[in-house]
C-alpha positions in Angstrom: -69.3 -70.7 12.9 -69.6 -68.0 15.5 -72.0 -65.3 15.1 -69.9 -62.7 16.9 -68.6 -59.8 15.1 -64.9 -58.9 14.9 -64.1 -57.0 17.5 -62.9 -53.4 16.0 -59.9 -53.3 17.9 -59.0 -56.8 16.7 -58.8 -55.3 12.9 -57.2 -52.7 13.8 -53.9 -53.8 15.6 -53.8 -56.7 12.4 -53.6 -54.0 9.8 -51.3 -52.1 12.0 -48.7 -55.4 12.8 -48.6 -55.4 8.9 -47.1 -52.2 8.7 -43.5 -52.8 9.4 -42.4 -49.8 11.3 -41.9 -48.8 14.7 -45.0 -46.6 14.8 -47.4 -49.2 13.8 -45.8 -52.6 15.6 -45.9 -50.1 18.6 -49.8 -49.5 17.8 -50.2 -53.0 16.9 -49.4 -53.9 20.6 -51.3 -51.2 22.3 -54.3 -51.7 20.1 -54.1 -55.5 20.6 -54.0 -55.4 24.2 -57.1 -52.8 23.9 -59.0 -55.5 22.0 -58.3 -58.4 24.5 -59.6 -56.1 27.3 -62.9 -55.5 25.6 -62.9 -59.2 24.5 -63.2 -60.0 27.9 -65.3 -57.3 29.1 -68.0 -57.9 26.6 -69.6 -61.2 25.1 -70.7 -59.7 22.0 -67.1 -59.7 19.9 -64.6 -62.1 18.5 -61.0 -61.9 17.8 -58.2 -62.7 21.1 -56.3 -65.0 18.6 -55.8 -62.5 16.2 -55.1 -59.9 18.6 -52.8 -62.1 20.7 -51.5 -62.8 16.8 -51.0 -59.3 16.6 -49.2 -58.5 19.8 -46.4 -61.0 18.7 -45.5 -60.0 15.8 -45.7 -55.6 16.9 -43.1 -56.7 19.7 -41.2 -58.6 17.5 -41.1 -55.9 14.7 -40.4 -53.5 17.8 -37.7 -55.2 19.3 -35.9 -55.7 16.0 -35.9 -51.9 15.4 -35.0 -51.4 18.9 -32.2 -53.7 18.7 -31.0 -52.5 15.0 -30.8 -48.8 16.0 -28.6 -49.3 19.2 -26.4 -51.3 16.9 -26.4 -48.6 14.5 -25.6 -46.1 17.5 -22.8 -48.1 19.2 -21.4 -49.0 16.2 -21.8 -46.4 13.3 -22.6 -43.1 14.8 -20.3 -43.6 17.4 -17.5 -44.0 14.8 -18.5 -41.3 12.9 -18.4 -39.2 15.8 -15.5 -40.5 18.3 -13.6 -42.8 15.5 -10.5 -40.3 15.1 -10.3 -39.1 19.0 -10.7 -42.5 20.2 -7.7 -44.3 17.7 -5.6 -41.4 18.4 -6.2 -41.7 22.4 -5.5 -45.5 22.1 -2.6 -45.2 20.1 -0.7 -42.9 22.2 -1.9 -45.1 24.9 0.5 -47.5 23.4 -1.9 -49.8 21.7 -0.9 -49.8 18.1 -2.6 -52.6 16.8 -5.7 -50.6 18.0 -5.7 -48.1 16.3 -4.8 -49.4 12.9 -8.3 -51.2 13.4 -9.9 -47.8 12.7 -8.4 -47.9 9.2 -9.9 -49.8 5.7 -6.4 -50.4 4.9 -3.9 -52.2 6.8 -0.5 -50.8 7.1 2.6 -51.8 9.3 2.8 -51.1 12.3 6.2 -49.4 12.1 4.4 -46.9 10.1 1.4 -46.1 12.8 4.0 -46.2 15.1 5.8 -43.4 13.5 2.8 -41.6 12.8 1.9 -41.3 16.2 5.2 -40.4 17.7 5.1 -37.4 15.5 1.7 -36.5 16.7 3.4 -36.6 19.8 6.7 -34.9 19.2 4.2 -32.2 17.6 1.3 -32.0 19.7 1.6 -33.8 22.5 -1.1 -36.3 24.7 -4.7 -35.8 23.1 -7.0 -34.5 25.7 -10.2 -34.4 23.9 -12.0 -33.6 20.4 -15.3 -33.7 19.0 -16.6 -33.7 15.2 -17.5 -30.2 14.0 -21.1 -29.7 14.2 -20.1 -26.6 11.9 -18.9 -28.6 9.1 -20.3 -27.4 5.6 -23.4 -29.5 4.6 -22.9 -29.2 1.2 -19.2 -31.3 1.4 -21.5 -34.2 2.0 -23.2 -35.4 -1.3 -27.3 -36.0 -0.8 -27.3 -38.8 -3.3 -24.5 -40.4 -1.4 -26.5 -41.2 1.9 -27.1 -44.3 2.9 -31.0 -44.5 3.8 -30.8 -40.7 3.4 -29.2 -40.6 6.6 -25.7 -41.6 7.1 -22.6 -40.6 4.1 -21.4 -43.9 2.5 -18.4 -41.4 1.8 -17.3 -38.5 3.5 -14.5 -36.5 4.6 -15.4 -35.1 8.4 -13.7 -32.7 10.3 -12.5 -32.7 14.1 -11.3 -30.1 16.4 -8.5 -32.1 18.5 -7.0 -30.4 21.9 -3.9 -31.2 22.5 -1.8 -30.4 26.2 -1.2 -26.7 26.5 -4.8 -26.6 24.8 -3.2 -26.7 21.5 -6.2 -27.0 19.1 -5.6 -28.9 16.5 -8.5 -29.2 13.0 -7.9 -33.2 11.9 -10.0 -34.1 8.5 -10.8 -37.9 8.1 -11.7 -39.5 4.8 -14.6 -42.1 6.3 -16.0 -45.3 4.0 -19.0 -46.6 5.4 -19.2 -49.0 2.7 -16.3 -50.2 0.1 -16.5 -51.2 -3.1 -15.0 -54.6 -3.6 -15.7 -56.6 -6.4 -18.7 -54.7 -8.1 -20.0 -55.2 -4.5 -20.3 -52.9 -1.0 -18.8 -54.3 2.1 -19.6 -52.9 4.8 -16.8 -51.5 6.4 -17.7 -48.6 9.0 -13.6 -47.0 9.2 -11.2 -44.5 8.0 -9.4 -44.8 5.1 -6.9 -41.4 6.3 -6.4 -38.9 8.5 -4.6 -35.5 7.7 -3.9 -32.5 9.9 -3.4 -29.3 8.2 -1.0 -27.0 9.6 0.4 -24.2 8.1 3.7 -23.5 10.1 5.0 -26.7 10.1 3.0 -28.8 6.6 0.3 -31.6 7.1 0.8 -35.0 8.9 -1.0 -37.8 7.3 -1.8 -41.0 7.8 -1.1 -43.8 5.9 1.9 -42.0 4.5 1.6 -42.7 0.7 -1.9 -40.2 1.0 -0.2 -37.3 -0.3 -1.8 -33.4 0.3 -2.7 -34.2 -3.8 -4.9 -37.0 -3.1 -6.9 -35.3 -0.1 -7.4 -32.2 -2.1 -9.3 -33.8 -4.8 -11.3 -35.4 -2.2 -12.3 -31.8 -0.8 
């Protein structure tokens, strides 16, 4: 058995390859390289297999994180954020089918057809929108965040521009998960849309969402 003492650095990117966050994987590969250069440097200490050990799995455990949050970027966030703006603009671009995929429940597309032609006859060609960053907090329930983070249910408002800059407040009843079965399934969509407008009454999609229903969701 060797009578070389572990090298520090050695014990130190183990314990942090262990801790399965980005902060320590991140450490575990720094500190791990740090022991393999004083491996080499001096004679007097042990441990290249566990730092080498110790490396893989931090770059694995970073790479995983790395890769889950750009999923959870492109996929949720971005829905959360451009979800409405981006069925409506592919919708009036003529691509029905589209933007019904935005939607937990499927409907025909006669009836997202007819939606959108009297977003049309209304409003006109969307030209842009963005979520309201002004949005009460409070609408959003603190128990009902998934990892404390994201709403598993929400209904988020969006400030739509229409031509003539016609601005236009849209609210959106989002599901992150559903529950199916005693079970969530992921599902990362819409289950409506409504536009509120006091001159000429509300346009809502699906059509059997009546004002009724979205008020007791607000």
């Amino acid at each position: 058995m060797s009578s070389k003492k572990l090298n520090p650095w050695s014990m130190v990117a183990a314990l942090c390859a262990v801790g399965l966050c980005p902060l320590f994987s991140i450490a575990a590969v720094l500190t791990g390289f740090r022991a393999l250069v004083e491996i080499k440097a001096r004679d007097d200490t042990r441990g290249a297999r566990l730092a080498w050990v110790s490396i893989l799995v931090g770059a694995t455990i970073t790479g995983l994180w790395g890769g889950g949050m750009l999923w959870w970027n492109t996929h949720v966030r971005a829905m959360i954020e451009q979800g409405p703006i981006q069925a409506i603009t592919e919708g009036q671009a003529g691509s029905v089918e589209e933007f019904m995929s935005y939607f937990v429940e499927e409907t025909s597309t006669e009836e997202a057809a007819t939606f959108l032609h009297a977003l049309h006859m209304k409003y006109g060609e969307l030209i842009r929108g963005k979520l309201d960053e002004n949005i009460d907090e409070s609408s959003v329930d603190g128990a009902n965040l998934f990892l404390g983070l994201v709403p598993i249910q929400a209904e988020l408002q969006y400030l739509l521009v229409f031509e003539e800059e016609k601005m236009v407040r849209l609210t959106a009843h989002y599901d992150l998960f559903q529950e199916i079965d005693n079970n969530k399934q992921f599902t990362n969509s819409f289950a409506w849309f409504a536009i509120h407008d006091e001159k000429d009454g509300a346009l809502v999609y699906p059509a059997h969402v009546t004002v009724e229903d979205i008020a007791q969701h607000e």
